[in-house]
PANUTOR-664156 format. One line per field, with one value per residue (C-alpha): z, x, y; residue in one letter. Coordinates in steps of 0.05 Angstrom, whole numbers, plus 5000, padded with zeros to 4 digits. Layout:
pz Z | ... $
px X | ... $
py Y | ... $
lumlum a | ... $
***
This chain:
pz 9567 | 9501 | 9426 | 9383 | 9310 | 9238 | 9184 | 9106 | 9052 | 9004 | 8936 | 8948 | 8901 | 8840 | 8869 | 8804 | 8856 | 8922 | 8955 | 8926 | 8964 | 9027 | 9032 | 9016 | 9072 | 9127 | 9113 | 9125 | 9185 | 9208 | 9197 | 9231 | 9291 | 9291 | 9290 | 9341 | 9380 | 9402 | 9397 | 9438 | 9387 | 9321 | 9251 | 9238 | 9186 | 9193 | 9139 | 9072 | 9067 | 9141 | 9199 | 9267 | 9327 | 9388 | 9427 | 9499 | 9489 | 9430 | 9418 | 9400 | 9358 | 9321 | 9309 | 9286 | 9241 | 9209 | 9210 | 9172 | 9121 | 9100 | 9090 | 9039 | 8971 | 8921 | 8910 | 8970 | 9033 | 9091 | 9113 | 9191 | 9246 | 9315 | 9379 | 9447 | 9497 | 9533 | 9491 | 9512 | 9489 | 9478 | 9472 | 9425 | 9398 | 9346 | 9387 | 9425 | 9387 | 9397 | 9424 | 9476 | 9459 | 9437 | 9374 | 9372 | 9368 | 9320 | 9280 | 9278 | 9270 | 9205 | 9178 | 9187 | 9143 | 9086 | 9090 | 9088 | 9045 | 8991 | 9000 | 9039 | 9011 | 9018 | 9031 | 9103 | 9125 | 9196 | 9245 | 9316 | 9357 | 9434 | 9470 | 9515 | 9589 | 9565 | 9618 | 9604 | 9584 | 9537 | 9502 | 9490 | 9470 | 9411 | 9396 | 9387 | 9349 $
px 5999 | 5961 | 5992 | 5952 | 5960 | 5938 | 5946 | 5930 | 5927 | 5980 | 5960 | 5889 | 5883 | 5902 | 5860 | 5811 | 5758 | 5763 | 5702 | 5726 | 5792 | 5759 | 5717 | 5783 | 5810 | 5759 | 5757 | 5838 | 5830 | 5766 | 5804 | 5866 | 5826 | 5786 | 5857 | 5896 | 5846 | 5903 | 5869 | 5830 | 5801 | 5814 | 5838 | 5774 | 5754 | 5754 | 5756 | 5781 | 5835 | 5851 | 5836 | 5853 | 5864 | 5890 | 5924 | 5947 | 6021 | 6070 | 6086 | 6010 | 6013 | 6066 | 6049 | 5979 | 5999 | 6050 | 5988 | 5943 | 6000 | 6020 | 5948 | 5927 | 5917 | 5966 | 5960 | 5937 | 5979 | 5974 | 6026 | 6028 | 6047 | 6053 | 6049 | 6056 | 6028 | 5951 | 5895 | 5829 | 5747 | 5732 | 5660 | 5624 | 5552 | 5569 | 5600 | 5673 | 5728 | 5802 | 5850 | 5916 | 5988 | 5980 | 5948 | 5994 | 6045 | 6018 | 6008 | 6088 | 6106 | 6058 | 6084 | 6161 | 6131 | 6109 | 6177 | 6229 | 6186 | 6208 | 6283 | 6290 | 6296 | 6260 | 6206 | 6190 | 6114 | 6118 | 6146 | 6136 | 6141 | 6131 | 6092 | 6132 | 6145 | 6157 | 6195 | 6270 | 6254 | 6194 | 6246 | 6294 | 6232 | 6223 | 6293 | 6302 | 6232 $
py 1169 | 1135 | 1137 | 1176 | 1156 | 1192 | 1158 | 1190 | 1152 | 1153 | 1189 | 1200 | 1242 | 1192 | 1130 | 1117 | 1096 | 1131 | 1098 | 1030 | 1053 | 1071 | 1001 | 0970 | 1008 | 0997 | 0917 | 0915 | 0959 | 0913 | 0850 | 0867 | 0886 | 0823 | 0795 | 0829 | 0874 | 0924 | 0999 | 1030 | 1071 | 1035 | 1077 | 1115 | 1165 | 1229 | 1283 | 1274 | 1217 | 1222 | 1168 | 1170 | 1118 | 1116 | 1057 | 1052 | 1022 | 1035 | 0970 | 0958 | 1014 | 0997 | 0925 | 0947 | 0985 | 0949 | 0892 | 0946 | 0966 | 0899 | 0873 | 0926 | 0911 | 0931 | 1006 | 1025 | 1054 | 1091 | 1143 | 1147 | 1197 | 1161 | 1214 | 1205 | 1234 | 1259 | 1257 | 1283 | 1307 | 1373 | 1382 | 1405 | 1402 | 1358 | 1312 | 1298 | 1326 | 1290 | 1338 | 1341 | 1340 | 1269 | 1293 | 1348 | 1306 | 1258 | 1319 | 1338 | 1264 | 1255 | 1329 | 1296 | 1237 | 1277 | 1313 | 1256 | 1208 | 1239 | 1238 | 1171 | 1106 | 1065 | 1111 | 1143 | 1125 | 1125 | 1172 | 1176 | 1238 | 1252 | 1304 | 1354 | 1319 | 1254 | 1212 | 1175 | 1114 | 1138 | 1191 | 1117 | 1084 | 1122 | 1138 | 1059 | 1057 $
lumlum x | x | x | x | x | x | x | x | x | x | x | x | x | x | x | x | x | x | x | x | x | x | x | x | x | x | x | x | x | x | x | x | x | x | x | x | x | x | x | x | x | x | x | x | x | x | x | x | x | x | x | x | x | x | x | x | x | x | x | x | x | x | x | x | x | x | x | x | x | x | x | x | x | x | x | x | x | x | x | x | x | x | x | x | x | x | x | x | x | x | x | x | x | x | x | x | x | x | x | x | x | x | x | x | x | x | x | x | x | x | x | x | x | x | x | x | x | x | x | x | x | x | x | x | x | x | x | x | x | x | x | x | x | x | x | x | x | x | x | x | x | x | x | x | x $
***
């Protein structure tokens, strides 16, 4: 099992300068990895405001991403969904594509974020969700998370 992670950036949209953004973005994600080398596939772009990464324990996860969060610079954040569970290539002639009900799940877990953000205080950013067939202590993991 890995934790596949999407993060978006919050208001995208409004960002003045959105390449600006994105450099800002990259550096932060750079740094942190230089840091604490935790992912197996660090936060990368992939379309639109939308990055993708995939670590091989939660905790890593988590603490990378709380890393990446706190390091941006002021009016910039990252909403995340965290899932858990197989993630695999499909291939294609442009390249491996991500799939497997790790990204499903990430999927679902960054669709509850954009739900409850709005009524929770503070905010909701993260939200972690696990792929069908998770075992016991997985399913208290992320209840506890």
């Amino acid at each position: 099992m890995v934790i596949a992670v999407i993060a978006d950036i919050v208001g995208s949209r409004e960002l003045g300068d959105r390449s600006a953004a994105q450099r800002a973005l990259d550096e932060t994600i750079a740094q942190v990895e230089r840091d604490r080398p935790l992912a197996v596939q660090p936060l990368t772009p992939t379309v639109g405001d939308e990055q993708q990464g995939v670590y091989r324990e939660l905790p890593d996860a988590l603490l990378s991403l709380l890393m990446v969060q706190l390091r941006l610079p002021e009016g910039l954040a990252f909403r995340f969904g965290v899932g858990i569970g197989e993630v695999r290539p499909v291939a294609s002639v442009h390249g491996e594509l991500a799939d497997g009900p790790g990204w499903y799940a990430a999927r679902a877990a960054i669709e509850t974020v954009h739900a409850r953000e709005q009524r929770a205080v503070p905010r909701t950013r993260t939200w972690i969700v696990g792929a069908p067939g998770q075992d016991e202590v997985m399913e208290t993991v992320i209840a506890a998370s």
